[in-house]
C-alpha positions in Angstrom: 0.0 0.0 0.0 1.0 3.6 -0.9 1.1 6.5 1.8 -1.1 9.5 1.3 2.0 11.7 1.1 3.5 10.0 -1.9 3.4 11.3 -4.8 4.5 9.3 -8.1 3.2 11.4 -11.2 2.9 9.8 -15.2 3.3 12.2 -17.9 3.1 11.8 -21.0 4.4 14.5 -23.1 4.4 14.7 -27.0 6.4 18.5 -27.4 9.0 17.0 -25.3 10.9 19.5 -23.3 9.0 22.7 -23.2 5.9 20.8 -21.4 7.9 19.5 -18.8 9.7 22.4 -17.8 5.8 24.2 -17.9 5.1 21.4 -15.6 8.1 21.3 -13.6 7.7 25.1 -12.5 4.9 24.5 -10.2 6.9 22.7 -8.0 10.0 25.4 -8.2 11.1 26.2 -4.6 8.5 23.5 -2.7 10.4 19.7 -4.1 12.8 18.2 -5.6 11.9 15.9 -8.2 13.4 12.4 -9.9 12.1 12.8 -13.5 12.2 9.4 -15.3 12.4 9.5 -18.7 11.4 5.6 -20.2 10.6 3.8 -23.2 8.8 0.9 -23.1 11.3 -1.4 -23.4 12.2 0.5 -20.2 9.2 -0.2 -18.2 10.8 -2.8 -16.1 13.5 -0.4 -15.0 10.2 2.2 -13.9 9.0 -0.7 -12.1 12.3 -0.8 -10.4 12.6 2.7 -9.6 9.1 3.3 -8.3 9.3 0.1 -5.8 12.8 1.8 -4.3 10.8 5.5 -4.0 8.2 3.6 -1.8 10.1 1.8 0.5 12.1 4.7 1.1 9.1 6.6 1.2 9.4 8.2 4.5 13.4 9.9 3.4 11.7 10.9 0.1 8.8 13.2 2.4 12.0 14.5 4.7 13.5 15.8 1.9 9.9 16.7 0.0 11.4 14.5 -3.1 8.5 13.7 -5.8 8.9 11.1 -8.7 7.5 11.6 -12.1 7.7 9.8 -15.1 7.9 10.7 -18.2 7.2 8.4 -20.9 8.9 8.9 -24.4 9.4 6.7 -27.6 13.0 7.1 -27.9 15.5 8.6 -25.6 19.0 10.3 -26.4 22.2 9.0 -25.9 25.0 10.8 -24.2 27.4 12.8 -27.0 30.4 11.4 -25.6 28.8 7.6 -25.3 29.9 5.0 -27.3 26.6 3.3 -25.9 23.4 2.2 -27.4 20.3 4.4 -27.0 19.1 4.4 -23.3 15.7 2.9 -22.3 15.7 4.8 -18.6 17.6 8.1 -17.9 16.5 9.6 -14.2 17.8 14.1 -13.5 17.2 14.8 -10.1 15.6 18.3 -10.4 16.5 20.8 -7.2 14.4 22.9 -5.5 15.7 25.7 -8.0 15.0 23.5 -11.1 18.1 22.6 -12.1 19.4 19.3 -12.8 21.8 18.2 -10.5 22.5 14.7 -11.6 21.8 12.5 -14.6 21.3 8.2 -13.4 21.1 5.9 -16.4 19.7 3.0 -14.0 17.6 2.9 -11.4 19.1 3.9 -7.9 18.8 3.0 -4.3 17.4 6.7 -2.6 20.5 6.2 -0.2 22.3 7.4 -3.2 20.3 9.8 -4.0 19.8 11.3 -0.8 23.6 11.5 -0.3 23.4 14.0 -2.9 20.5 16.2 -2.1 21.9 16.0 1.4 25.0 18.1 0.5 23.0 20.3 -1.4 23.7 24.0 0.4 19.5 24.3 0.7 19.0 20.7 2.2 22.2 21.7 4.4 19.9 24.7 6.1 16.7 22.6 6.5 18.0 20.4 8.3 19.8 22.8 10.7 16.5 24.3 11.0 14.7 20.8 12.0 
């Protein structure tokens, strides 16, 4: 069962970029945010992903992370790769929008909260709590 306070959000988006970051802005300043990006032949990898966001559900709310998907048919490649066309990229998105780091599998939240927690604005909330 899903907490309340989770939330997992499916996009689908056919302009691509411009949508998302129209869609992104609402959450400027309140959450950070893991944006998958996933083919279908990534689905599995979703799966993956959205099973570690729940049971780390309660250091996800500390740190007001979201997780949104974003389905799309195709998905670039790194310029400097030599490897074939990603099915799953994830950007975790800061509070200020930016991207702050690029996974190309899925990730245990420990990792990913190691990075938001040396974030400057993560260091302040948590002197404040």
């Amino acid at each position: 069962m899903i907490n309340s306070y989770i939330l997992i959000l499916i996009c689908t988006f056919a302009n691509g970029g411009d949508s998302l970051r129209t869609d992104l802005d609402q959450y400027k300043w309140k959450n950070r945010i893991l944006v998958v990006f996933v083919t279908a032949e990534g689905s599995k990898h979703w799966t993956e992903q959205k099973n570690l966001f729940v049971k780390q559900a309660d250091g996800a709310k500390s740190r007001d992370l979201l997780l949104l998907k974003n389905h799309r048919n195709k998905l670039k490649k790194p310029s400097n790769s030599n490897e074939k066309e990603p099915t799953f990229v994830m950007h975790l998105v800061g509070k200020d929008g930016s991207i702050k780091k690029v996974y190309t599998k899925p990730q245990s939240l420990n990792k990913v909260f190691d990075v938001i927690d040396a974030m400057p604005m993560r260091q302040q909330e948590m002197k404040k709590n």
